[in-house]
C-alpha positions as CSV (number, residue, x, y, z in Angstrom):
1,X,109.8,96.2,130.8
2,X,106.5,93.9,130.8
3,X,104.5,95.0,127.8
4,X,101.0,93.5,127.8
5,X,100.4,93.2,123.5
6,X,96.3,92.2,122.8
7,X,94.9,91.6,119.4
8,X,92.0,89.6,118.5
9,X,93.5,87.4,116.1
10,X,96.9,85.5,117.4
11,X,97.4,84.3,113.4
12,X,98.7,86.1,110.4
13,X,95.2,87.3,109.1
14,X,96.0,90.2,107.5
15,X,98.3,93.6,108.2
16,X,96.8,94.1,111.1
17,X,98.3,90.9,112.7
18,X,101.5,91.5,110.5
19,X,102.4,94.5,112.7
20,X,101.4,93.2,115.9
21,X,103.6,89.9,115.8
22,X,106.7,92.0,114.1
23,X,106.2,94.3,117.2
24,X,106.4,91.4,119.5
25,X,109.9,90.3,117.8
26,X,111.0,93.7,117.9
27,X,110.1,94.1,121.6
28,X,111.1,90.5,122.6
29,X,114.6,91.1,120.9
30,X,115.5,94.0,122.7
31,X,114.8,92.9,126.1
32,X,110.9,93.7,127.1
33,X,109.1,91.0,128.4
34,X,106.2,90.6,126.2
35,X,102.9,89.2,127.4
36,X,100.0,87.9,124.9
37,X,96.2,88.5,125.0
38,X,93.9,87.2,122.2
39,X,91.2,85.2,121.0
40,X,91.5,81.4,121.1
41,X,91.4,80.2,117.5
42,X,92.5,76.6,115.6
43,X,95.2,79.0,113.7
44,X,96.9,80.6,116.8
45,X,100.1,80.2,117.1
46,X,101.5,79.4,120.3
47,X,101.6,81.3,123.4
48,X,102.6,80.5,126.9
49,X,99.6,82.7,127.7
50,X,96.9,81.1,125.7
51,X,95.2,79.8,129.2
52,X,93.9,83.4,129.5
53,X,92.6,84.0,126.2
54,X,89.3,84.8,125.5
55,X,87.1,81.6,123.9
56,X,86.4,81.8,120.0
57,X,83.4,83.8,118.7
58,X,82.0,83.5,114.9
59,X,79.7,86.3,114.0
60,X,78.6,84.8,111.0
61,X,77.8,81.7,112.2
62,X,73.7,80.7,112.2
63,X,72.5,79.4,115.5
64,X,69.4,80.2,118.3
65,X,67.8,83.4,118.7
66,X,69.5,83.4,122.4
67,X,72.9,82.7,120.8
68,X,73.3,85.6,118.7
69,X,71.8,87.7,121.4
70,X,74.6,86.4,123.5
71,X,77.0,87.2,120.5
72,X,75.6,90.4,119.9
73,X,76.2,91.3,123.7
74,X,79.4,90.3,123.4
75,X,80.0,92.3,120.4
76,X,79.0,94.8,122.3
77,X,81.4,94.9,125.6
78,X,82.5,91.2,126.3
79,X,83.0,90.8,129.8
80,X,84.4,87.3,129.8
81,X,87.1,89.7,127.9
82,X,87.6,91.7,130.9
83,X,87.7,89.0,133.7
84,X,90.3,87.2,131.5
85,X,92.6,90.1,131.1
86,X,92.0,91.2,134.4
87,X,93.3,87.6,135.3
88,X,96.3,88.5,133.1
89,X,97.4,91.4,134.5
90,X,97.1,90.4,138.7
91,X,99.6,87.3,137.2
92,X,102.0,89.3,135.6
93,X,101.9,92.9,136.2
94,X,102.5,94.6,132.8
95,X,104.1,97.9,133.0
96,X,102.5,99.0,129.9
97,X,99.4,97.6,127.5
98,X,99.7,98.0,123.7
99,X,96.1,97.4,121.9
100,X,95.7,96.7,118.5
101,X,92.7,95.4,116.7
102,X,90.3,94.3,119.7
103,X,87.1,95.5,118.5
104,X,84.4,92.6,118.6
105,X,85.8,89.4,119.7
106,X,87.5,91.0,122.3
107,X,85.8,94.2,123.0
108,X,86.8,97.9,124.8
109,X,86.2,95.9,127.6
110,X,89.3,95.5,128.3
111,X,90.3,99.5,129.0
112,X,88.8,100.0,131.7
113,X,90.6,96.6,133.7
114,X,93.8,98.2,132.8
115,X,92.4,101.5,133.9
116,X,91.7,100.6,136.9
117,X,95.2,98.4,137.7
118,X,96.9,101.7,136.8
119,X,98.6,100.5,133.4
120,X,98.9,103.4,130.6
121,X,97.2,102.2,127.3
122,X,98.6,102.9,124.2
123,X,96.5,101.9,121.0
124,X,97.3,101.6,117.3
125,X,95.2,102.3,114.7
126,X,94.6,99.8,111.8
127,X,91.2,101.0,110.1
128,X,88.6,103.7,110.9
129,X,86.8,101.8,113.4
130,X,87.1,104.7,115.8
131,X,84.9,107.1,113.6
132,X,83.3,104.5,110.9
133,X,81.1,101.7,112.2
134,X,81.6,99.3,109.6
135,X,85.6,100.4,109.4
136,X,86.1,101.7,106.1
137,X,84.4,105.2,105.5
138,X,83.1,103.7,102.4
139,X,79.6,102.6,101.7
140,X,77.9,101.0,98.3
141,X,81.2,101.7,96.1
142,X,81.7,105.5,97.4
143,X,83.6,107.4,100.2
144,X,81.3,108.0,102.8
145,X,81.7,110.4,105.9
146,X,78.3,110.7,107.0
147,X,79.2,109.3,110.6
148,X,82.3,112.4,111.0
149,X,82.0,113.0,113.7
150,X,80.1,111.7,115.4
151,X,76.6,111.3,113.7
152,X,76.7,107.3,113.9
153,X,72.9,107.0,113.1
154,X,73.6,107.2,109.1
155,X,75.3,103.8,109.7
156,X,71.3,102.8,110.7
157,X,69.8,104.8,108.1
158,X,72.3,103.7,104.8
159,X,72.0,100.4,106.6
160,X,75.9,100.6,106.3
161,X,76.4,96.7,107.7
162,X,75.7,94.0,105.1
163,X,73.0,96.3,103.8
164,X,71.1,95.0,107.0
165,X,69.2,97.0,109.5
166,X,69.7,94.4,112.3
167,X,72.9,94.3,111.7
168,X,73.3,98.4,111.2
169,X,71.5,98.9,114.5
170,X,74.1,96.7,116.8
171,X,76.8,98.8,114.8
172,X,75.1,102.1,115.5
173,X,74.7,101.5,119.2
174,X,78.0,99.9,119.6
175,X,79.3,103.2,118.4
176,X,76.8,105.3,120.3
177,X,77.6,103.5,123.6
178,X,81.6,103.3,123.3
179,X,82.1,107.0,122.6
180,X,78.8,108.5,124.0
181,X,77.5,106.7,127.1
182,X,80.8,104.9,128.6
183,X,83.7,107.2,126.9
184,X,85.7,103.7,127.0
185,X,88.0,105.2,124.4
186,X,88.8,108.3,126.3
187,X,91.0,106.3,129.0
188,X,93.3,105.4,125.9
189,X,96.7,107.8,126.8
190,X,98.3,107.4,123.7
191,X,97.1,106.4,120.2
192,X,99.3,105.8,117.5
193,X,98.6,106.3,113.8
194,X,100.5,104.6,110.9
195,X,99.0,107.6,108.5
196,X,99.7,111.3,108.6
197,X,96.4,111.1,106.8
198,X,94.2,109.1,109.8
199,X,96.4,111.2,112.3
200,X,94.4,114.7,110.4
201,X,91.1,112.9,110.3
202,X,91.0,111.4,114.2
203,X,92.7,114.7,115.3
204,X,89.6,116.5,113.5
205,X,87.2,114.3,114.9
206,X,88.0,115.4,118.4
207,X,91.2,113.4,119.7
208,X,92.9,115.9,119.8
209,X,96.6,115.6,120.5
210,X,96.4,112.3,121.5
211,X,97.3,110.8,118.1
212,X,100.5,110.3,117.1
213,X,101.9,109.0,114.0
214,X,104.6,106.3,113.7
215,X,104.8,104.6,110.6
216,X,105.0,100.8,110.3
217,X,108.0,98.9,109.9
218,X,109.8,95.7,108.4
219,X,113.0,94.1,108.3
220,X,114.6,95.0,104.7
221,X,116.7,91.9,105.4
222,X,113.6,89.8,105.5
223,X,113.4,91.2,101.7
224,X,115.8,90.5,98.7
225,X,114.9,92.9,96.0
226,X,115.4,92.4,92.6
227,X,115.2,95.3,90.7
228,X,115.1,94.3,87.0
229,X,111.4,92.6,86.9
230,X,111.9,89.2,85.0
231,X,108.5,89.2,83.3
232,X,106.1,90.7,81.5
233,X,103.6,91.1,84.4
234,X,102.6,93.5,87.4
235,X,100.7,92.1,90.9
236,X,97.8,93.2,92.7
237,X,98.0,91.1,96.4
238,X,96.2,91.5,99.3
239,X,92.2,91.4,100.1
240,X,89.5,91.1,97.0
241,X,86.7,93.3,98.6
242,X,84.7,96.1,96.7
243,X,86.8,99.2,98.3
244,X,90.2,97.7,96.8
245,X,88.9,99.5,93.4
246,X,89.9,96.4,91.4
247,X,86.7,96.2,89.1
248,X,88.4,99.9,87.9
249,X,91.7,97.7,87.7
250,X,89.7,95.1,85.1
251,X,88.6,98.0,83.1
252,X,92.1,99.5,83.1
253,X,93.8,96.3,81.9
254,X,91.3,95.2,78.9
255,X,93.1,94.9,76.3
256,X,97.1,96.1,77.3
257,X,99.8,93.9,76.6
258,X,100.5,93.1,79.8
259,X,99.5,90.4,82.2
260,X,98.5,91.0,86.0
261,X,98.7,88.5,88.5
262,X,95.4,89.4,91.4
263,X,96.4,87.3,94.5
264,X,94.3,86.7,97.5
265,X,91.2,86.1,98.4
266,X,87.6,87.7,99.8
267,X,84.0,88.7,98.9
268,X,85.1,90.0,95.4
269,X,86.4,87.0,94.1
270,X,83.9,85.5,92.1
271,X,82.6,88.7,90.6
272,X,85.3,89.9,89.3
273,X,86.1,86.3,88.1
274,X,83.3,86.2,86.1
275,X,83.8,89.7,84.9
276,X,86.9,88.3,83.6
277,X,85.3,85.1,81.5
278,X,82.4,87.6,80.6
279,X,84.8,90.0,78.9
280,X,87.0,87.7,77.8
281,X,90.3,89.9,79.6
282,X,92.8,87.4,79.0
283,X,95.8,89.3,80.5
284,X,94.3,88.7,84.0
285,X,94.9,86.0,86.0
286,X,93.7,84.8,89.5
287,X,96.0,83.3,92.2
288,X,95.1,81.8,95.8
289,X,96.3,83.2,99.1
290,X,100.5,82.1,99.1
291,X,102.6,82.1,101.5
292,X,105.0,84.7,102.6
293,X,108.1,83.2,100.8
294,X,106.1,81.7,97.7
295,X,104.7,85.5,97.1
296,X,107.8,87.2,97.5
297,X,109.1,85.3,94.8
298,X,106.1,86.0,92.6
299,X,106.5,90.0,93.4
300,X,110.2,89.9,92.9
301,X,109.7,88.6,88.9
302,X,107.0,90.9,88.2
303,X,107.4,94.6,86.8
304,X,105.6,96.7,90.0
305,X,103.2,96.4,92.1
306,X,99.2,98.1,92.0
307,X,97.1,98.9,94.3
308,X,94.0,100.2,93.0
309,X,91.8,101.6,96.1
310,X,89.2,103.5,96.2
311,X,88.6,103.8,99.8
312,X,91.0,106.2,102.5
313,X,94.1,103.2,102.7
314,X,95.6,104.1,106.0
315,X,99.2,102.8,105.9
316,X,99.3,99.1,103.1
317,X,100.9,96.7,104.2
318,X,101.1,95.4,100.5
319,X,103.0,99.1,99.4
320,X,105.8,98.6,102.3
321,X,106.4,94.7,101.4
322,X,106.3,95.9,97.3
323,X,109.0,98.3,98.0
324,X,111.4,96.6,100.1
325,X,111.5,94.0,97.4
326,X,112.6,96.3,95.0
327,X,109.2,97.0,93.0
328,X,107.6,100.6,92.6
329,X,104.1,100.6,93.2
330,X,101.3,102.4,90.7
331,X,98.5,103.5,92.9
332,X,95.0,105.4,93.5
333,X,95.7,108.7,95.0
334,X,94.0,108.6,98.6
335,X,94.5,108.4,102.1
336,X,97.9,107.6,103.3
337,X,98.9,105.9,99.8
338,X,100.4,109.5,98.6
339,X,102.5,109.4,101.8
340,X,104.0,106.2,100.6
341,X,104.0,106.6,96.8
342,X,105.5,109.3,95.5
343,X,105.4,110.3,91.9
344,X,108.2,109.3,89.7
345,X,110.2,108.7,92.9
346,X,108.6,105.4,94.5
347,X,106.0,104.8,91.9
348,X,102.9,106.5,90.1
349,X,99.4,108.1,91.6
350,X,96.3,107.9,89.6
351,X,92.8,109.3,89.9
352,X,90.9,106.3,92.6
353,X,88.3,105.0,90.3
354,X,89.8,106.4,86.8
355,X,90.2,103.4,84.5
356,X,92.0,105.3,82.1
357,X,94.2,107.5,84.2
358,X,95.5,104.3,85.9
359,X,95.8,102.5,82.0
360,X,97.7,105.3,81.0
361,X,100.0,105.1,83.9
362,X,100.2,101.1,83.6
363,X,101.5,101.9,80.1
364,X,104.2,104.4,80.9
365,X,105.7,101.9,83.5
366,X,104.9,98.9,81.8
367,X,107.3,100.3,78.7
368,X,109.7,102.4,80.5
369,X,111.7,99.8,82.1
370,X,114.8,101.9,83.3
371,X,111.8,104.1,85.5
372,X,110.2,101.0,86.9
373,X,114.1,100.0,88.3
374,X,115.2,103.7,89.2
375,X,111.8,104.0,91.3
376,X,112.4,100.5,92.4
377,X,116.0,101.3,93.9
378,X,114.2,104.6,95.3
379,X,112.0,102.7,97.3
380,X,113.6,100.1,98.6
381,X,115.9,103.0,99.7
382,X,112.9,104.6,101.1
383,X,112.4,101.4,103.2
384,X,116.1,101.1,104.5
385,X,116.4,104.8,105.7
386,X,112.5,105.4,106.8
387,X,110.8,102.6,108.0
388,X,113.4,100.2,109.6
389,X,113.2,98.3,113.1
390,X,116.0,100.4,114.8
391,X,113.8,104.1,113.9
392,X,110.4,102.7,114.5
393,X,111.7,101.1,118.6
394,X,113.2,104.4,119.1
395,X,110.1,106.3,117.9
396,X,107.9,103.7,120.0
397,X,109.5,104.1,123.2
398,X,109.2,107.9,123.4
399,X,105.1,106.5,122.9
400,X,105.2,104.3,125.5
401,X,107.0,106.8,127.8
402,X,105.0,109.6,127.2
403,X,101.8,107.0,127.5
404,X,103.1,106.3,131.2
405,X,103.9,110.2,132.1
406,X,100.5,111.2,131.3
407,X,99.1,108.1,132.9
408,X,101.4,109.4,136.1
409,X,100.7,112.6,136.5
């Protein structure tokens, strides 16, 4: 079958991108045609279909009052995006289009070109964009729900985006003219949630049955675990951004005789460094972005794995990788993460934002090193049996055939 796959980014950015290229392998490898649609970037990888991608947009980048008018617009509902796509699909003729994160550089757009050509969309769900205009459902260090559902003005009113009300405003109305005025999102047949937890919230904002979830997915070959933990040290990896609760991992850590490894990069970083040299916490340590092979090693030697968020996590990417390597993972109790981490089987829930129920649980683990390797061996078991390649293409297939039934009938 031809599968049309579109993301904005066609480089490994993030989990987002991490589940859209492992679903190209899977699809490639058993026998789909795949075809690509993204935005052109100096990253991309490769891709015989590059010619129809959509030209590079920077929203952050400073120019004329006419350019980021043009950038807002496209923000809004690029329709470069849907002459290129529409080019796409009269060339090859996809049976099926699979969306993942399009919002922006690409646009919605796009759904109505593959409306109109007949092709059933399927979309999955990486964030809250769908009900949240910035995203996250979190707003100046809190959970925030004003918007459910719905009610997208408080994003203009909290001045939600980058504390801006310019900014807020082209959120608002993005919102306001996707789900209100064009109903883009309602020619969407199937959508797929990683999360029971975003599956409840979408289906209570009015989706209805048209959420289903699937779990994501990774090759536990891919992954050698080691189960003993080599040093003295646990990992936090992944995106250093206010909702990842890691100023309430600081607090936590002061002091503990145990060292933590915070890996990655983002708006947090220099804050919470100079938290660090202000305190004088000299059990934390900060490491750059590595590479896939470079931070498995890294994870492998350590203890477990935290994750201290404090806004809804939908399905991390960072939990899935920990386990399949062998490490439980010790993390806030919120969104999806209690679907992944299970107490004393997979790893330890804490309080999100509780310094000391999280110390307190960074203790137990830290000096019960027979739990951390039992949990260990329980997760990566969790991975083997739950969220391998072979269950998710069964699980996806029934998708994509139900997607084309109810585009049929």
């Amino acid at each position: 079958m031809k599968i049309l796959l579109v993301n904005k980014y066609f480089f490994m950015r993030g989990g987002a991108e991490a589940v859209f290229f492992d679903t190209a392998e899977l699809l490639r490898a058993r026998g789909h045609r795949v075809i690509d649609f993204s935005m052109r970037h100096p990253r991309n990888f490769s891709s015989f279909f590059s010619k129809y991608f959509v030209s590079e947009i920077d929203f952050r980048q400073s120019g004329s009052l006419s350019r980021k008018i043009k950038a807002g617009a496209r923000l809004l509902y690029s329709r470069r995006a849907g002459r290129q796509i529409e080019k796409l699909v009269k060339k090859e003729k996809p049976r099926l289009a699979h969306l993942h994160n399009i919002y922006h550089h690409i646009s919605p757009s796009i759904i109505p070109v593959l409306k109109k050509h007949g092709i059933p969309v399927v979309m999955t769900l990486h964030d809250y964009k769908l009900l949240c205009p910035v995203y996250t459902l979190f707003n100046r260090g809190e959970i925030c729900v004003r918007c459910l559902p719905g009610k997208y003005y408080w994003c203009l009113l909290k001045k939600c985006r980058n504390d801006s009300y310019g900014a807020s405003l082209l959120n608002t109305f993005e919102m306001y003219l996707h789900h209100k005025i064009l109903d883009v999102y309602g020619s969407v047949d199937i959508f797929i949630s990683p999360s029971r937890f975003l599956r409840n919230t979408m289906e209570k904002c009015g989706f209805g049955n048209k959420v289903y979830y699937l779990p994501n997915f990774l090759k536990p070959e891919d992954y050698l675990p080691d189960y003993a933990g080599r040093e003295n040290r646990i990992v936090y990896f992944g995106r250093l951004s206010p909702e990842k609760g890691l100023f309430t991992l600081l607090s936590a850590l002061k002091g503990l005789p145990l060292r933590c490894w915070i890996i990655g990069d983002g708006p947090s970083r220099e804050k919470l460094k100079e938290r660090v040299e202000k305190e004088s916490i000299s059990n934390i340590s900060f490491r750059e972005t590595q590479s896939p092979e470079k931070l498995k090693k890294l994870i492998s030697k350590s203890l477990f794995v935290v994750l201290p968020s404090e806004w809804y996590e939908n399905s991390p990417r960072s939990v899935i990788e920990a386990f399949a390597l062998g490490k439980p993972v010790v993390a806030s109790r919120i969104g999806g993460i209690p679907e992944l981490v299970k107490d004393y089987k997979t790893g330890l829930t804490f309080e999100p934002g509780n310094a000391e129920d999280l110390r307190a649980k960074l203790e137990l683990l830290s000096r019960d090193h027979g739990l951390a390797e039992k949990m260990g061996r329980v997760a990566r078991k969790f991975v083997e049996e739950n969220l391998n390649p072979e269950k998710h293409y069964r699980e996806l297939m029934k998708i994509y055939e139900l997607a084309r039934c109810s585009r049929n009938s």
